[in-house]
Chimera marker file (.cmm) of the C-alpha trace (Angstrom):
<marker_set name="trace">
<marker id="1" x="0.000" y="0.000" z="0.000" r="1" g="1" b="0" radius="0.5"/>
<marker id="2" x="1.216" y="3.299" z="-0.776" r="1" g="1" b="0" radius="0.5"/>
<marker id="3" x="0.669" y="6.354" z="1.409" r="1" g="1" b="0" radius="0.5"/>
<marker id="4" x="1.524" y="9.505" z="0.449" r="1" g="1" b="0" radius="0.5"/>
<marker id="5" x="2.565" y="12.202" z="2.267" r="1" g="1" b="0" radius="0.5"/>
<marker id="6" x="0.028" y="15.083" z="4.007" r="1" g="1" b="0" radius="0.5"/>
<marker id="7" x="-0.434" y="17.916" z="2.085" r="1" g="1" b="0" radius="0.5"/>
<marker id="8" x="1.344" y="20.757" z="3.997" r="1" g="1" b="0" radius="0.5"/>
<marker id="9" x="-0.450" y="23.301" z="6.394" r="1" g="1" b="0" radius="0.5"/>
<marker id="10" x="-1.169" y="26.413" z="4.943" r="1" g="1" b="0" radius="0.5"/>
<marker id="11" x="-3.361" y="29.300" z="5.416" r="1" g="1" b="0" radius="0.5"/>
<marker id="12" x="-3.261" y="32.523" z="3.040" r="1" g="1" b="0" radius="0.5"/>
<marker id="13" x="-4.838" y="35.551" z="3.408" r="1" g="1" b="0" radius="0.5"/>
<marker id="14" x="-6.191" y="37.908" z="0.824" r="1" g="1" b="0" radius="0.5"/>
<marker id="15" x="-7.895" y="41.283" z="1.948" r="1" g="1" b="0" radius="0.5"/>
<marker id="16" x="-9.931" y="43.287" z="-0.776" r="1" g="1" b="0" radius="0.5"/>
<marker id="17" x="-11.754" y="46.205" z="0.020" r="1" g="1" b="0" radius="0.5"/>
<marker id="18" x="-14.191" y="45.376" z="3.174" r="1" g="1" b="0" radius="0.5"/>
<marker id="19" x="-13.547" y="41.600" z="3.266" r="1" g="1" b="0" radius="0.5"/>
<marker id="20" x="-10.538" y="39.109" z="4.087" r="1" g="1" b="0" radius="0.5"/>
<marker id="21" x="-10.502" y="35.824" z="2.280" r="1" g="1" b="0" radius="0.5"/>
<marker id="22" x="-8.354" y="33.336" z="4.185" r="1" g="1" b="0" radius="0.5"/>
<marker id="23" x="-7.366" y="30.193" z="1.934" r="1" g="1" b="0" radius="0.5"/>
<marker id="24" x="-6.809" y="26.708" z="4.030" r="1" g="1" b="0" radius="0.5"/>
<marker id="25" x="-5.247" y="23.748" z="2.729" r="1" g="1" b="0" radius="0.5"/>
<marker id="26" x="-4.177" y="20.314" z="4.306" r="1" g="1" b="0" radius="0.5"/>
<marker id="27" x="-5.431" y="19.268" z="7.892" r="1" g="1" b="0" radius="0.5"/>
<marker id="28" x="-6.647" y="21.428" z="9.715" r="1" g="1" b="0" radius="0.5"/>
<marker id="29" x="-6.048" y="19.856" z="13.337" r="1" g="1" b="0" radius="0.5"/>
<marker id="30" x="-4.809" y="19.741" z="16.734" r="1" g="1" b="0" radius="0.5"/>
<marker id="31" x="-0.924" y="20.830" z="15.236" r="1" g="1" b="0" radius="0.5"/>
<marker id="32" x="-2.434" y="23.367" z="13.127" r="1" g="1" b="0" radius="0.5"/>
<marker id="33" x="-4.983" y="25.165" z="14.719" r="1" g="1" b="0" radius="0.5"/>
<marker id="34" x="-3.463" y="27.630" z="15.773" r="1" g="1" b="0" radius="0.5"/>
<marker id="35" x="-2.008" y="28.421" z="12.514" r="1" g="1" b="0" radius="0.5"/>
<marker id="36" x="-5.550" y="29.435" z="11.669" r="1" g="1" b="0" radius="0.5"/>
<marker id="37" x="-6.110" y="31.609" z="14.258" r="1" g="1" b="0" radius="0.5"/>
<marker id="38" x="-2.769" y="33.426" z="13.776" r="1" g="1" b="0" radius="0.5"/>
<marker id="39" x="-3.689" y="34.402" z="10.143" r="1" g="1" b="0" radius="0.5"/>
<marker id="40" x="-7.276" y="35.798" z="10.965" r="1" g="1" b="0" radius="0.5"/>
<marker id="41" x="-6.630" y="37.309" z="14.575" r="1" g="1" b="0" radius="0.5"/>
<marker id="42" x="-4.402" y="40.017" z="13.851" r="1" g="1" b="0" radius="0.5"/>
<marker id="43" x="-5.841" y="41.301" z="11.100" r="1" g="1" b="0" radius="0.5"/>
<marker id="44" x="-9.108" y="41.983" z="12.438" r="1" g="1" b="0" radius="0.5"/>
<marker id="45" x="-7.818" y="43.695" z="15.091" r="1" g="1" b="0" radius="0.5"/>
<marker id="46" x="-5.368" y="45.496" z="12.996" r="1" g="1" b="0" radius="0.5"/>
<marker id="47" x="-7.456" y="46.221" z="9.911" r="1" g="1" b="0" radius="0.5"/>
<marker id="48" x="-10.750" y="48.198" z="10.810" r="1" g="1" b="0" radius="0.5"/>
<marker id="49" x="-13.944" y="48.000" z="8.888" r="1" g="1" b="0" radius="0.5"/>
<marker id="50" x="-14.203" y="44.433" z="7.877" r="1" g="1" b="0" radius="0.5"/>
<marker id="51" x="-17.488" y="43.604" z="7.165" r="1" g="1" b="0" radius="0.5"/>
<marker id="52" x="-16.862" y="39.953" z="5.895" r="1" g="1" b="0" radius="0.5"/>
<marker id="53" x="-14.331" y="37.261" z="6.489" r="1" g="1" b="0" radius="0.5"/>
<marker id="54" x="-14.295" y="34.090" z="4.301" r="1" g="1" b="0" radius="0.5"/>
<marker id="55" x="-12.827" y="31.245" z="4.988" r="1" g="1" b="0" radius="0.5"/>
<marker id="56" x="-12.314" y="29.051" z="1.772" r="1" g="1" b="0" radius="0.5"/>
<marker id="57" x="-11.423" y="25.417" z="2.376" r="1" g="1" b="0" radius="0.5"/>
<marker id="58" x="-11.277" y="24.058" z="-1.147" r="1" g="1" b="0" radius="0.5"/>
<marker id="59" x="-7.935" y="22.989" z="-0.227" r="1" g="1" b="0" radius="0.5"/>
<marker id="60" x="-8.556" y="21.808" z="3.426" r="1" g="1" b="0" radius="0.5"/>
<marker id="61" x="-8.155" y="17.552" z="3.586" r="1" g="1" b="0" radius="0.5"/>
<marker id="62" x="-9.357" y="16.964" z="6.822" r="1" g="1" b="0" radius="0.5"/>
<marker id="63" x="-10.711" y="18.524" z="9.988" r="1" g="1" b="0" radius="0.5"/>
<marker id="64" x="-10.662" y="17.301" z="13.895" r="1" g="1" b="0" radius="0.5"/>
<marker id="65" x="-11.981" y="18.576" z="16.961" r="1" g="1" b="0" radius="0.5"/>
<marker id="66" x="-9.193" y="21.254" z="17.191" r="1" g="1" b="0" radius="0.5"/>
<marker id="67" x="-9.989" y="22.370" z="14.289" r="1" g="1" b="0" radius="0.5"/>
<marker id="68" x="-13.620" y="22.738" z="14.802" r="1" g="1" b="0" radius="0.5"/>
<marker id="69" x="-12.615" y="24.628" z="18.178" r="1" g="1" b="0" radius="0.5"/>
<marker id="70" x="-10.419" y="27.346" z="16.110" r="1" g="1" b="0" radius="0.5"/>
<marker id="71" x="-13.586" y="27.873" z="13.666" r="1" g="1" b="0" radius="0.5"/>
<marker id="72" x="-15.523" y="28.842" z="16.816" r="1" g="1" b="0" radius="0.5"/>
<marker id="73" x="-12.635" y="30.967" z="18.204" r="1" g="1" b="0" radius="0.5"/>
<marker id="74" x="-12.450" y="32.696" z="14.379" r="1" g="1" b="0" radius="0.5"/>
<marker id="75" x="-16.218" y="33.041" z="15.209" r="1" g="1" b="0" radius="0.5"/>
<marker id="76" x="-15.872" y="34.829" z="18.091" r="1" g="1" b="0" radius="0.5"/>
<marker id="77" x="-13.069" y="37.024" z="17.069" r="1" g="1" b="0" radius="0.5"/>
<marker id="78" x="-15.351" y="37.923" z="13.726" r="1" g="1" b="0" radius="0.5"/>
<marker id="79" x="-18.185" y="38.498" z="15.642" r="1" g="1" b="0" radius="0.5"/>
<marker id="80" x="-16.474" y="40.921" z="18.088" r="1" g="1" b="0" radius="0.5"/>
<marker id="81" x="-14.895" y="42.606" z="14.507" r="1" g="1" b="0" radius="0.5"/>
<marker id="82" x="-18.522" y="43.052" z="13.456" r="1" g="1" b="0" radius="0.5"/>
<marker id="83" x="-17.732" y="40.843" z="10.434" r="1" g="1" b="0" radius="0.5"/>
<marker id="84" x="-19.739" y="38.154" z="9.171" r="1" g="1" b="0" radius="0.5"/>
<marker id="85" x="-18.151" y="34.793" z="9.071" r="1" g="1" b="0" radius="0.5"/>
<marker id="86" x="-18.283" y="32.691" z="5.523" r="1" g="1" b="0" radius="0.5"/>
<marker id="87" x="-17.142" y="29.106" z="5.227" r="1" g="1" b="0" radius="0.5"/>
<marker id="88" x="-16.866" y="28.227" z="1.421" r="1" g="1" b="0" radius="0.5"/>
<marker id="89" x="-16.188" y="25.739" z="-0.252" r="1" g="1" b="0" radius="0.5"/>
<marker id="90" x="-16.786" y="23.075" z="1.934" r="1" g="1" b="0" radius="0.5"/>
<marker id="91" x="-15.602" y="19.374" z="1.291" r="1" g="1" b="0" radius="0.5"/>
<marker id="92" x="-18.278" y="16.811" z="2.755" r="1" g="1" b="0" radius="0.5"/>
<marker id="93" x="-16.245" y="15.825" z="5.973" r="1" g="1" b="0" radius="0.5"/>
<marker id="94" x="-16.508" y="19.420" z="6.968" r="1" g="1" b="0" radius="0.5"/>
<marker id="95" x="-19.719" y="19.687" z="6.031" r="1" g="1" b="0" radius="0.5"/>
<marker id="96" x="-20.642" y="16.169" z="8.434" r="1" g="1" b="0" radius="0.5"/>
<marker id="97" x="-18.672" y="17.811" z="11.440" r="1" g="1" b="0" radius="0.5"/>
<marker id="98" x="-20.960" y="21.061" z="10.863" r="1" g="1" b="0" radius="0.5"/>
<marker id="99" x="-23.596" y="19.372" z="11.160" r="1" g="1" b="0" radius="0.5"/>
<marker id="100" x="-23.280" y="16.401" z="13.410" r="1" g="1" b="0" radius="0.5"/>
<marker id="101" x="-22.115" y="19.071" z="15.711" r="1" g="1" b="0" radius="0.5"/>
<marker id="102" x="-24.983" y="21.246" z="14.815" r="1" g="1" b="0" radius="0.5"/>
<marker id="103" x="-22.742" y="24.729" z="14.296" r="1" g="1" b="0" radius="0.5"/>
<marker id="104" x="-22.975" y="25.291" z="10.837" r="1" g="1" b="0" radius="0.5"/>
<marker id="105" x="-25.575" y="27.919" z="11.857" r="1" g="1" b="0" radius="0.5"/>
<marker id="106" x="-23.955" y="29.682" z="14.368" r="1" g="1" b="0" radius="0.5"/>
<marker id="107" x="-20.962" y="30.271" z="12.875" r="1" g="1" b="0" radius="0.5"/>
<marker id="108" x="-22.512" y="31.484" z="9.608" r="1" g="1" b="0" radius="0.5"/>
<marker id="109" x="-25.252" y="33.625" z="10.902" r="1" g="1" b="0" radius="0.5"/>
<marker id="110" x="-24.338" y="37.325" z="11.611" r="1" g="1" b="0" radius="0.5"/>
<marker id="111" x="-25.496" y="38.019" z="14.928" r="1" g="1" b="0" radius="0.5"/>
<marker id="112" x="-24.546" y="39.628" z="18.279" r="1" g="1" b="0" radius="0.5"/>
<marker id="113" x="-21.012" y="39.876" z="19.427" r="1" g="1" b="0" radius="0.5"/>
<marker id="114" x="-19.492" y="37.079" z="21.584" r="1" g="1" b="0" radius="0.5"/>
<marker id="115" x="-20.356" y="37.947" z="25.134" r="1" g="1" b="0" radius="0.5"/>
<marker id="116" x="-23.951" y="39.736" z="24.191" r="1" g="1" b="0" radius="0.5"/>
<marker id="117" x="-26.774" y="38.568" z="26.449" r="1" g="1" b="0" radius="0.5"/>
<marker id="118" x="-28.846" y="35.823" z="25.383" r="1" g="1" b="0" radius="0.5"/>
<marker id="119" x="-33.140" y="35.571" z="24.879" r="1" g="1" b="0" radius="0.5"/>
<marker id="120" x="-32.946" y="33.947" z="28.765" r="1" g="1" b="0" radius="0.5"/>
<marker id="121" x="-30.456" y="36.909" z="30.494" r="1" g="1" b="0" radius="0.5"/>
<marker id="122" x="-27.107" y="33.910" z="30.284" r="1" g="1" b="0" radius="0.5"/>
<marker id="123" x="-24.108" y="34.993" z="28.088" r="1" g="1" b="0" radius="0.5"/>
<marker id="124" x="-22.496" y="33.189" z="25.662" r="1" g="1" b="0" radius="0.5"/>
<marker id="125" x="-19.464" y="33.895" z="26.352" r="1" g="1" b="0" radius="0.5"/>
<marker id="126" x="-17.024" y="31.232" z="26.387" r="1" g="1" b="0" radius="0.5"/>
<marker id="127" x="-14.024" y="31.462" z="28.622" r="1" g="1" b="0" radius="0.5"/>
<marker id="128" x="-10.811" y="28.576" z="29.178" r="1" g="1" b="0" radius="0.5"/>
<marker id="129" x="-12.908" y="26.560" z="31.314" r="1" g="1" b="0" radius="0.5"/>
<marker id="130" x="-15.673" y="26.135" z="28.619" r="1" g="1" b="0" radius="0.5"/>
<marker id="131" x="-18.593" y="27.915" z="27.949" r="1" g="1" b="0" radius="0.5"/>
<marker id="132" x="-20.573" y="29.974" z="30.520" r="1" g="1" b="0" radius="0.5"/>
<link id1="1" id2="2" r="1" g="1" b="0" radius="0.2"/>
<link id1="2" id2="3" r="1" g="1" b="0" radius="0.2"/>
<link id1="3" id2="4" r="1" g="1" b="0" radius="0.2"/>
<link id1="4" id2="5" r="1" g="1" b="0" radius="0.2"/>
<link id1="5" id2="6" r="1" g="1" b="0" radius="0.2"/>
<link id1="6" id2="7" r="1" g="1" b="0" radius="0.2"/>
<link id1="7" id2="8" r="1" g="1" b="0" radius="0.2"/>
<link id1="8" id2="9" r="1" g="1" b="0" radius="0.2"/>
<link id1="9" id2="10" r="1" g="1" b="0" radius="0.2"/>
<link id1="10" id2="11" r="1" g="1" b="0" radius="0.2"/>
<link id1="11" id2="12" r="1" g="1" b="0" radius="0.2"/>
<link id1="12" id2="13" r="1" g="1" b="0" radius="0.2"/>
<link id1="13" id2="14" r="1" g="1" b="0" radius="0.2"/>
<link id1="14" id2="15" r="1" g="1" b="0" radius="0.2"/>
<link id1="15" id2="16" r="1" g="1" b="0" radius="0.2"/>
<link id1="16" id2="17" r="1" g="1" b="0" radius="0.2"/>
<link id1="17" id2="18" r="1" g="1" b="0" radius="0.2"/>
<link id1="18" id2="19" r="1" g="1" b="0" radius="0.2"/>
<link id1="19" id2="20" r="1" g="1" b="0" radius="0.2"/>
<link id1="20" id2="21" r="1" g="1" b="0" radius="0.2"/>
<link id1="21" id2="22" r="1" g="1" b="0" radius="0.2"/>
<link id1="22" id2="23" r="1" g="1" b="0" radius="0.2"/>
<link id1="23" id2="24" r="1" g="1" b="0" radius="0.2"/>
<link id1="24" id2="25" r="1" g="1" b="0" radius="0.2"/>
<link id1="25" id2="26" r="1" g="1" b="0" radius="0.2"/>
<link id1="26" id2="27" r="1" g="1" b="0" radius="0.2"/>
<link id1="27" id2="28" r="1" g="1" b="0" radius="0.2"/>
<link id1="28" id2="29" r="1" g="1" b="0" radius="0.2"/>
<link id1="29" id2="30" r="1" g="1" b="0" radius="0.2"/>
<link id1="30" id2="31" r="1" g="1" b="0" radius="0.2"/>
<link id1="31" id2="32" r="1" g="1" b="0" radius="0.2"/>
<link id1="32" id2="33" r="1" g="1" b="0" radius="0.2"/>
<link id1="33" id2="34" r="1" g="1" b="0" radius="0.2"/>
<link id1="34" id2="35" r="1" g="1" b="0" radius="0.2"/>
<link id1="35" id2="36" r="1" g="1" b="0" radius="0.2"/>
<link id1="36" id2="37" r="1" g="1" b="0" radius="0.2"/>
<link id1="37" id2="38" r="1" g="1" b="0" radius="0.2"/>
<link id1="38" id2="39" r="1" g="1" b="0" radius="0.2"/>
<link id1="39" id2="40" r="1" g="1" b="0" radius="0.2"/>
<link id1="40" id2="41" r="1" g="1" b="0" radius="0.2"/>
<link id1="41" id2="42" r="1" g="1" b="0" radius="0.2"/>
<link id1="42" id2="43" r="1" g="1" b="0" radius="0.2"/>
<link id1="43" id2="44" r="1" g="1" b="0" radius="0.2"/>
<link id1="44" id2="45" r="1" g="1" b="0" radius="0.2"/>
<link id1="45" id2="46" r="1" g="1" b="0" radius="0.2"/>
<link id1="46" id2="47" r="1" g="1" b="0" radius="0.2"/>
<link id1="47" id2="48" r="1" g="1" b="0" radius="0.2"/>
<link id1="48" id2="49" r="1" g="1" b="0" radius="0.2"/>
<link id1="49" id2="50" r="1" g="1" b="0" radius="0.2"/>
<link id1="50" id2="51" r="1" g="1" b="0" radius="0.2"/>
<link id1="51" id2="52" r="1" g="1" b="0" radius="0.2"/>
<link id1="52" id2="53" r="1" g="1" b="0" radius="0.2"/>
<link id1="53" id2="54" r="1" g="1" b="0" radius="0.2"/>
<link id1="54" id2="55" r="1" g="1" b="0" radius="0.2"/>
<link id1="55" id2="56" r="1" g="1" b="0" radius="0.2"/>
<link id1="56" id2="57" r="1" g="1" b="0" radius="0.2"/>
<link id1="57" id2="58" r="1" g="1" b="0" radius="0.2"/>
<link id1="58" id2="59" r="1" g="1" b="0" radius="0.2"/>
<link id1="59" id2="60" r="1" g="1" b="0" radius="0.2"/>
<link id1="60" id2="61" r="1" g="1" b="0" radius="0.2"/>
<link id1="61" id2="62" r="1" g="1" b="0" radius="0.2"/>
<link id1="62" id2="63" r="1" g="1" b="0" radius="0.2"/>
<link id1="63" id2="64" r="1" g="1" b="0" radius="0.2"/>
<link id1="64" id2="65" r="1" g="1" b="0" radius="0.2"/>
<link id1="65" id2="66" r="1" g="1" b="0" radius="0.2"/>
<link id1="66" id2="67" r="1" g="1" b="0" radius="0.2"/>
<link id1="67" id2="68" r="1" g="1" b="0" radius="0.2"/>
<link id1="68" id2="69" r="1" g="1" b="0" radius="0.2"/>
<link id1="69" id2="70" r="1" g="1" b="0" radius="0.2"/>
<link id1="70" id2="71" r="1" g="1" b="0" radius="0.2"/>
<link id1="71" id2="72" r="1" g="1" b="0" radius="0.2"/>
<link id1="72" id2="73" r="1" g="1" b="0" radius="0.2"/>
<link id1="73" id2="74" r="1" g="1" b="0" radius="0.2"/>
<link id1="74" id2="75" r="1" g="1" b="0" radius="0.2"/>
<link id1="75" id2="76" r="1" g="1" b="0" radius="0.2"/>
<link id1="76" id2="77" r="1" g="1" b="0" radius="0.2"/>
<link id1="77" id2="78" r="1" g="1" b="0" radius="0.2"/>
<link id1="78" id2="79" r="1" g="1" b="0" radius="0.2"/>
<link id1="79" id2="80" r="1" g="1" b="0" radius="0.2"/>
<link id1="80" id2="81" r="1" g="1" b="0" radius="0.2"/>
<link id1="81" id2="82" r="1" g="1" b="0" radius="0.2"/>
<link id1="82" id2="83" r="1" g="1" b="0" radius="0.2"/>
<link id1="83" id2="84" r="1" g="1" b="0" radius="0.2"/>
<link id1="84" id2="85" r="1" g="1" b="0" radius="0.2"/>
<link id1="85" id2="86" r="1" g="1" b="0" radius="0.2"/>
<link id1="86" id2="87" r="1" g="1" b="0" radius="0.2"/>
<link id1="87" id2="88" r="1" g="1" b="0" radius="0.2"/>
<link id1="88" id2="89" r="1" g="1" b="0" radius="0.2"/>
<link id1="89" id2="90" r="1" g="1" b="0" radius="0.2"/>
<link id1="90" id2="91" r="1" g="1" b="0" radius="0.2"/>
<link id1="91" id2="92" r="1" g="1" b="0" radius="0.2"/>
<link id1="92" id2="93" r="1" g="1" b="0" radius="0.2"/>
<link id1="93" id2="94" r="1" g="1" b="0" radius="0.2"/>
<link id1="94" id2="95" r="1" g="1" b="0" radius="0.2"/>
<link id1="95" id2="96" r="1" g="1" b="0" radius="0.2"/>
<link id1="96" id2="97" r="1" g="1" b="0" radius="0.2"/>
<link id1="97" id2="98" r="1" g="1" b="0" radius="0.2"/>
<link id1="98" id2="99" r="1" g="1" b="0" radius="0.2"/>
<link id1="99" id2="100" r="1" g="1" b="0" radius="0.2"/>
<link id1="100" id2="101" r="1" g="1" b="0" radius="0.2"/>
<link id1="101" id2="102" r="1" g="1" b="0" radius="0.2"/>
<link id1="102" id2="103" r="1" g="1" b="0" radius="0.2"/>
<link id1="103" id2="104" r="1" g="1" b="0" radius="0.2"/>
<link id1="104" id2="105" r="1" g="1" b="0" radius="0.2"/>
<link id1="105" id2="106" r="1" g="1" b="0" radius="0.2"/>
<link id1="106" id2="107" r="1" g="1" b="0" radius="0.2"/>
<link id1="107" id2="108" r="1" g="1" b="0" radius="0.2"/>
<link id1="108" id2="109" r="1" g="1" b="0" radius="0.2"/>
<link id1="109" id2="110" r="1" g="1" b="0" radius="0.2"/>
<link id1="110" id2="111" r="1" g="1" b="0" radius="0.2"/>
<link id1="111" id2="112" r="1" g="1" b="0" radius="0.2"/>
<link id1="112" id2="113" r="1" g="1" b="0" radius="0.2"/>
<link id1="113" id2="114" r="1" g="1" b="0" radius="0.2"/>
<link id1="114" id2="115" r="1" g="1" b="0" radius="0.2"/>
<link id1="115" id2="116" r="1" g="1" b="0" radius="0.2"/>
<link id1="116" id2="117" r="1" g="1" b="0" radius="0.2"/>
<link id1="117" id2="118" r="1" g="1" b="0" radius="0.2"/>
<link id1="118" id2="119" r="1" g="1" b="0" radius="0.2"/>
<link id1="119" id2="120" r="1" g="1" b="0" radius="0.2"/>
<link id1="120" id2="121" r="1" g="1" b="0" radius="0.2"/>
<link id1="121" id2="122" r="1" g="1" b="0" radius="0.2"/>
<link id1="122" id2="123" r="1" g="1" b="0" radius="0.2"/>
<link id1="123" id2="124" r="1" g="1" b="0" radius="0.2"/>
<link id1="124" id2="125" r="1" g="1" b="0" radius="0.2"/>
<link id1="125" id2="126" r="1" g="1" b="0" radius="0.2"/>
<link id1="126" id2="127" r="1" g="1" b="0" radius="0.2"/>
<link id1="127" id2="128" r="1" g="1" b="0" radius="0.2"/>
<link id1="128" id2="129" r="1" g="1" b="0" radius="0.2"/>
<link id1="129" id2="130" r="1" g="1" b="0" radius="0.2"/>
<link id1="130" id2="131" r="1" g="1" b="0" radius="0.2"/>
<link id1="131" id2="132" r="1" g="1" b="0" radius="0.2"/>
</marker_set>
C-alpha cells in the first residue's frame, strides 16, 4: 500500500476592500490550529472596517476537533470585529462535522457579538474553562 505524504499546512490571506478571504489547505487539526487563528486574529484587530471574512477550504483535507474549536474561536473574534463569518467551499467531511455538531448555523449567521446577552439573560461567552 502506498501512502503519500500530508499535504502541507497552509493558510493565506487575501484582503480586498471590506472583506478578508483566508485560503486553508491540508489538515486542519490539533498541530495546526493555531495556525488558523494566527492568520485571521491580527488582522481583524489590525485592519478596521471588515465587514466579511471568508474562509475558503477548497484545499482543506481533513478537519478534527481542534480544528472545529479554532472555527468557533475565528467566530468569536469575527463576531467581536462586526464581520460576518463565511465558510466556502466546503468538502463533505466538513460539512458532516458542521452538522453532526450542529454549528454550521452559528458560525454562519451574523449576529450579536461574543459575550452579548442571550433571549434567557445567560451569556455566551465562552471562557478557558468552557462555555458559561
Amino acid at each position: 500500500m502506498t501512502h503519500l505524504p500530508p499535504v502541507p499546512f497552509t493558510v493565506v490571506p487575501d484582503r480586498a476592500a471590506d472583506t478578508l478571504t483566508v485560503r486553508v489547505s491540508g489538515e486542519l487539526d490539533y498541530d495546526t490550529s493555531g495556525d488558523l487563528l494566527d492568520a485571521v486574529v491580527p488582522l481583524l484587530s489590525e485592519e478596521a472596517g471588515l465587514r466579511d471574512v471568508r474562509l475558503d477550504f477548497s484545499g482543506l483535507t481533513w478537519i478534527d476537533s481542534s480544528g472545529l474549536s479554532a472555527l468557533l474561536m475565528v467566530h468569536r473574534h469575527t463576531s467581536e470585529a462586526r464581520a460576518v463569518l463565511h465558510l466556502d467551499h466546503r468538502p463533505g467531511f466538513l460539512e458532516r462535522m458542521l452538522h453532526l455538531t450542529d454549528v454550521l448555523d452559528f458560525l454562519t449567521e451574523p449576529g450579536a457579538p461574543a459575550g452579548a446577552a442571550l433571549a434567557d439573560g445567560r451569556s455566551d461567552e465562552v471562557t478557558e474553562a468552557g462555555a458559561t
